[in-house]
N, C-alpha and C positions, 0 to 999 in steps of 0.2 A: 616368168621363166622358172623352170622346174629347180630344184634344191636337191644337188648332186646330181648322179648320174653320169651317162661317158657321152652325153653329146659334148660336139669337137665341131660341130659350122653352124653358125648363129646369124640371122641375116631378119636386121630390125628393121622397122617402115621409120617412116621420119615424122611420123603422125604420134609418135610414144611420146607419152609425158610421164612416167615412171616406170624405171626399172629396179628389180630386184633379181642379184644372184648372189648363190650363196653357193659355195662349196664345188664350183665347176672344174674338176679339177684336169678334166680332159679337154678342154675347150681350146681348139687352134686356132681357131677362126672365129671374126664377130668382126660381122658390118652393119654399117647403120648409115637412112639415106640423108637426115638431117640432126642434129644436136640441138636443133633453136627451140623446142619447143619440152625440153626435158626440165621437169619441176622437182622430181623426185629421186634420189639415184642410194641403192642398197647397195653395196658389193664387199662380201663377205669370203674371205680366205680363197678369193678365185685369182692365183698368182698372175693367170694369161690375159686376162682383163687389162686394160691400160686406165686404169683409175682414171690418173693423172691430165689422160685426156678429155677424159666425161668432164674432168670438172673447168677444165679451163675452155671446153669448146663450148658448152652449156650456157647460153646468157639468162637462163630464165631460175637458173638451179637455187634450189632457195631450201631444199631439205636433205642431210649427208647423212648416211650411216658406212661408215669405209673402217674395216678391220685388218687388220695387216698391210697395209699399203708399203712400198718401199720404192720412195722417190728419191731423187737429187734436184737440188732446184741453185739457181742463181741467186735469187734473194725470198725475202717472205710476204710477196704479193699473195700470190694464192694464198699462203696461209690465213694470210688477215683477210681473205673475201670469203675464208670457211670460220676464219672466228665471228663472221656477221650470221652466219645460217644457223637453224634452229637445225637436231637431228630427231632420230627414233633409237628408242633404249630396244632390249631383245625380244620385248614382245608386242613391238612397232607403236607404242606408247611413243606422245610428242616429248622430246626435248627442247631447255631452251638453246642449247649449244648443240653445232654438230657432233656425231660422237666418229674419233679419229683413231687409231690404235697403226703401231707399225714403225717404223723409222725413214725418219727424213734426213737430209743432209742440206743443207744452206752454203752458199757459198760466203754471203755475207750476212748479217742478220743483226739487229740492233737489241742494245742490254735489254730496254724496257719488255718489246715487243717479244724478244726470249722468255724473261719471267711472266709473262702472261698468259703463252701459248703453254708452258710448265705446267702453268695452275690451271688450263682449261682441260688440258688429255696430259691426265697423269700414267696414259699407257703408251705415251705415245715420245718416243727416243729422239732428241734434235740434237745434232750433230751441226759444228759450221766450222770452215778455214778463217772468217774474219769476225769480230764482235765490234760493232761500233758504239764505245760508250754515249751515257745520253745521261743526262742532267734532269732535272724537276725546276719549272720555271714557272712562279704561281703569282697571278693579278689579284691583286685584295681590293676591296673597295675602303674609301678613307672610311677614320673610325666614327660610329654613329654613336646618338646621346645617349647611348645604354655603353660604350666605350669599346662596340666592339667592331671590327675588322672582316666583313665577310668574303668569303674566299669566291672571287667571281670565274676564275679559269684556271684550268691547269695545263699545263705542254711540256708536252718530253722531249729534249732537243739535245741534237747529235753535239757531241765538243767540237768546238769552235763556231756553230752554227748559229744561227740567230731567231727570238720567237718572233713569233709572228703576232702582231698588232690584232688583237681576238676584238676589235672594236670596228674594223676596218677587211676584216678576211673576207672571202667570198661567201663561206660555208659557217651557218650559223654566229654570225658575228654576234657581238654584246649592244649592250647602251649601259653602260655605269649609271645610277641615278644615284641619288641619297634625300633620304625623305629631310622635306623644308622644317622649318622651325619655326615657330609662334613669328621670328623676327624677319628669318632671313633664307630665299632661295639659291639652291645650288644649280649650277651648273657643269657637266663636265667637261675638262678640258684639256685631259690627259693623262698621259701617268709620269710618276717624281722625277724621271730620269728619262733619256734617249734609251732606248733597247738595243742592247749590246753586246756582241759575240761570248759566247756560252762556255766556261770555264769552271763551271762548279754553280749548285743549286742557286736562283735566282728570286729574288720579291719583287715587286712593283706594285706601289701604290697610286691609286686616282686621285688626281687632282682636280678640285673644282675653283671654281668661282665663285663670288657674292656677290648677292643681290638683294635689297631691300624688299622682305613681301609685302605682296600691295592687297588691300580689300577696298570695298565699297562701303561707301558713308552715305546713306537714307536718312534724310528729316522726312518725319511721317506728320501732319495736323493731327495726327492718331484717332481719325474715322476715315480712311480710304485714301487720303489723298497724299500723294509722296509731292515736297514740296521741293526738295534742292533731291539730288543722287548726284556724288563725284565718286568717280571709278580711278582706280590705280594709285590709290590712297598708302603710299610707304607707311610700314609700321614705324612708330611713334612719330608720325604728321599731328600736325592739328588742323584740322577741318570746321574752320567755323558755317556757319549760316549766313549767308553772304544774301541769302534774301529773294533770288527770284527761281520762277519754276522750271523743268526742262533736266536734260542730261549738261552736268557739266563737270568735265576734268580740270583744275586748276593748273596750273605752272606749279609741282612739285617739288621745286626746287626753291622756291618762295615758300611754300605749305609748310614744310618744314622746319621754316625758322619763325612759324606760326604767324603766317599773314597768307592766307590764300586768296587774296583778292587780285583782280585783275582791273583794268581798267574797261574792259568790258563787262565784267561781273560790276562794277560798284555803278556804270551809267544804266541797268537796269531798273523797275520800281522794286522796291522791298516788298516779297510780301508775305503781312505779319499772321502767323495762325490765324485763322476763327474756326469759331462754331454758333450757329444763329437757329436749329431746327427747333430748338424749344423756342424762342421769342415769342411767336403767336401765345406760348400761355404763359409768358410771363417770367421763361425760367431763363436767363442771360448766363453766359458765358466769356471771358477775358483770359486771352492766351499771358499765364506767369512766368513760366521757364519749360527750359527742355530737363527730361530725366536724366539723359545722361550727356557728358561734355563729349564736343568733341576731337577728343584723343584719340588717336586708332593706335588702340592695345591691344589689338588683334581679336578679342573675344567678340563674342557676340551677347552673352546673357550678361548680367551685374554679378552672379556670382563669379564671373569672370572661370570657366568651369569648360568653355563650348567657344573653339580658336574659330571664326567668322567675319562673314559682313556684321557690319555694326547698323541699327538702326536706329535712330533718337527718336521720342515721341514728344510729341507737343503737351505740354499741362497744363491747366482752366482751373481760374475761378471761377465759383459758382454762386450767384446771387438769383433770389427766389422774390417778388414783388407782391404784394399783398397789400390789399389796401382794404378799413372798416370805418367808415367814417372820416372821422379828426384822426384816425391812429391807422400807420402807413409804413413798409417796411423804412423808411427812411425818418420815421419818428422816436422817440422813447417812448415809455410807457406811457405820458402824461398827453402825448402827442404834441409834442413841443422838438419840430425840425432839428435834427444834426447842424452845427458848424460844417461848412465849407475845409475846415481844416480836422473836421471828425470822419468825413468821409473816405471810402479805401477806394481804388483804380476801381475795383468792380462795382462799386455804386454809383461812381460817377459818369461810368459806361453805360450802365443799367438807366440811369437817371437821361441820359440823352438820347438812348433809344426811344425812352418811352416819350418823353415829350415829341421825338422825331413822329411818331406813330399818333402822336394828339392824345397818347392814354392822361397824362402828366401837361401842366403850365408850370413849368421851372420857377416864376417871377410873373407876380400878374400885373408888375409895375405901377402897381398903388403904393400908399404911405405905411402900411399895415406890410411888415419883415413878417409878421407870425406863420402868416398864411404862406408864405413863400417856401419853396424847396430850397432854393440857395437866395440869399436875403443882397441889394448892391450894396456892397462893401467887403462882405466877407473875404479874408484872406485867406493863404494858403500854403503853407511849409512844404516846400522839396527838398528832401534830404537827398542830396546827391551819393552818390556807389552804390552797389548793391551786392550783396554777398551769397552767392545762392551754391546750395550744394546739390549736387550729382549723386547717382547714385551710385556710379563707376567710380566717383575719387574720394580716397579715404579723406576726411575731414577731423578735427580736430580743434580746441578749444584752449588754448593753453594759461589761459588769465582772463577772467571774466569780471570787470570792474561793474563797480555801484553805480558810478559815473563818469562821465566823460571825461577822456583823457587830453588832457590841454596841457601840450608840451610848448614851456617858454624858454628850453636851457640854461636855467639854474635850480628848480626847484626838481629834487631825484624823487623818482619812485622806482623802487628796486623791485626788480621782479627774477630776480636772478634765482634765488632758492624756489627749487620744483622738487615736491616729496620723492623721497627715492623711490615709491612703491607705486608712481604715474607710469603707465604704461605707453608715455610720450617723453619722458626724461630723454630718453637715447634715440630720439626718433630719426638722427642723421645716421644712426650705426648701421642700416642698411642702404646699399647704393639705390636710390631712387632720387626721379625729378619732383621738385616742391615748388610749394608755394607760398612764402611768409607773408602774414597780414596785418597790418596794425592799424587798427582805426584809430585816429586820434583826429584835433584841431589844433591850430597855431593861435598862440599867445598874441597879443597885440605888444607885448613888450619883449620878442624873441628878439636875442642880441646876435648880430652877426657872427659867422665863426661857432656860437655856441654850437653841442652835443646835442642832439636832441633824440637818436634813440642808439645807442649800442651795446655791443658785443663782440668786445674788440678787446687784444690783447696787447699793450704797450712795449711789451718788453719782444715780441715775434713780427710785431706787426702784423697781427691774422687777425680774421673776422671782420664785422659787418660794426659802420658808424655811420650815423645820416647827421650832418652836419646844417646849420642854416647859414646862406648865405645873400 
């Protein structure tokens, strides 16, 4: 469209997708056969023009430039579907907001939605008969391990009105989350309070639930072969090795009070580590312990550094056989056979494969013990418990005697004074689960009633006494 001038009868197809006029100021007349298809709309100081019209029949309109416009309106609909449009500044450069100049009149028009349209056309005059005040109504999310509060919605709501549930709306609803913790999952399940008609600025914070987090507990033979896996393993469960292979979840609710067996887990066979690929030359292997306990601390590494599945590896003795003559990994130097009671699990392992394989005759069941591996007679000490350390739980040594400790409840050994510069002195001052250990043997002359280990307080009645009875 031409820019001034005295044309006065304007007659547009219905096929236009943008118009520009600027400055028409003789213009009486202007038809046009459709609006549906108008994307673009300029209209600059042309009073005859029905702005107003173009914008509200136009469903496709999506870029303004309108200068002096001079409306009345009922409420500020239109306005808020021209504060979504992008315009063009004076030399049809894209804007990101319509550009609007002129005055309007509102019949009604709310506080918020007035300060907005101020700040968007500061050329542009809004006048209204009614202001409907409106409040600030803000949903925080609960506070996170750094202590802070992030602001997930905000809503401007008219007085007396009510917000709107941003969890549940139609248009762009939420999901509150809040990140887990080494221990424990959220869930959302609300906010603090009913939502409640609008009287002045409003909070609401989210409410979650808890939950135990759960990981997975892998025993590895630690060459390839995963030998137990229990999934949904609550942190701090304990998860033993219950012994046979396959996927299995326990009863968690027993796991936790550190028995995860089932009656189906214990009528299973056991089955114990191996490793047998060296055998053919001789190099033997006997499963000793696992590396790490199983606790689910939630880590996954021993530097306890990396929150995961936890995986435990199986650990081997290693015995190596060698035989020259009269002299045989199982001799001394003189070739003068080990006791039966000098022997460790892994040579006694080693020693029954190889006779299993005919390398070895254990016993050639002659009168001559010399020649013998294991001589008939020889006896053999089993020292019952065993104390193995993990590489997951801190360990510690608090009194390390010469000799065995034979408690008969009368004769004291005070072990009470611990240097004050022991880096175990205070070791209850932090909240952690323990484990005390004392090895000791009972007296053949322990008297009933007697004391036999404490740390106990007479006058509180606190601490720990183990009595014989």
């Amino acid at each position: 469209m031409p820019t001034g001038g005295k044309l006065n009868t304007l007659t547009l197809p219905g096929t236009i997708t943008s118009i520009t006029a600027k400055s028409l100021n003789y213009l009486t007349s202007l038809s046009i056969d459709s609006y549906n298809n108008i994307m673009s709309l300029v209209i600059e100081n042309s009073p005859s023009i029905d702005s107003l019209t173009f914008v509200t029949q136009s469903p496709k309109l999506a870029t303004v430039r309108l200068l002096g416009v001079n409306w009345t309106l009922s409420d500020d609909s239109t306005l808020e579907r021209l504060y979504g449009m992008t315009g063009l500044d004076e030399k049809h450069n894209s804007t990101p907001r319509a550009v609007l100049t002129g005055n309007i009149h509102v019949t009604t028009i709310r506080e918020r939605n007035l300060a907005k349209y101020q700040e968007a056309w500061t050329n542009l005059t809004i006048t209204y008969d009614n202001l409907i005040r409106q409040f600030t109504v803000s949903f925080y999310n609960a506070e996170d391990s750094d202590g802070n509060n992030e602001l997930l919605d905000t809503q401007y709501v008219d007085v007396n009105g009510y917000p709107e549930d941003p969890t549940t709306r139609e248009t762009n609803p939420i999901t509150p989350t809040l990140d887990p913790t080494i221990s424990t999952i959220y869930t959302f399940t609300g906010w603090d309070r009913a939502l409640g008609a609008v009287t002045g600025n409003q909070a609401y914070t989210a409410v979650y639930s808890e939950s135990p987090r759960t990981y997975t507990v892998t025993y590895s033979d630690g060459h390839g072969t995963i030998l137990q896996r229990t999934t949904n393993c609550p942190y701090g469960s304990y998860v033993p090795y219950v012994g046979y292979s396959g996927e299995y979840t326990p009863n968690m609710n027993i796991a936790v009070t550190g028995d995860a067996y089932t009656a189906a887990a214990e009528a299973k066979q056991a089955i114990i580590p191996t490793y047998t690929s060296g055998e053919a030359a001789n190099t033997f292997y006997l499963f000793r312990e696992w590396d790490k306990s199983g606790y689910v601390s939630g880590y996954s590494d021993t530097a306890q550094t990396i929150i995961g599945d936890k995986v435990i590896t199986a650990l081997y003795d290693m015995f190596q056989y060698s035989s020259n003559g009269n002299i045989n990994s199982f001799t001394d130097g003189s070739g003068k056979y080990k006791s039966l009671n000098e022997l460790t699990p892994i040579e006694l392992y080693a020693m029954k494969r190889l006779e299993e394989s005919h390398a070895i005759v254990v016993n050639n069941g002659n009168d001559n013990d010399d020649d013998d591996f294991i001589a008939i007679g020889d006896t053999l000490s089993i020292a019952m418990g065993n104390d193995i350390d993990y590489e997951d739980v801190e360990s510690h040594t608090f009194v390390s005697l010469s000799s065995p400790l034979v408690l008969n409840g009368s004769t004291k050994v005070d072990y009470s004074t611990i240097p004050e510069h022991s880096a175990y002195a205070n070791f209850l001052s932090d909240d952690r689960d323990f484990v005390f250990a004392v090895e000791y043997t009972f007296s053949d002359q322990t008297g009933t009633g007697s004391a036999l280990v404490s740390c106990f307080d007479d006058f509180t009645k606190t601490g720990l006494q183990i009595s014989s009875s």
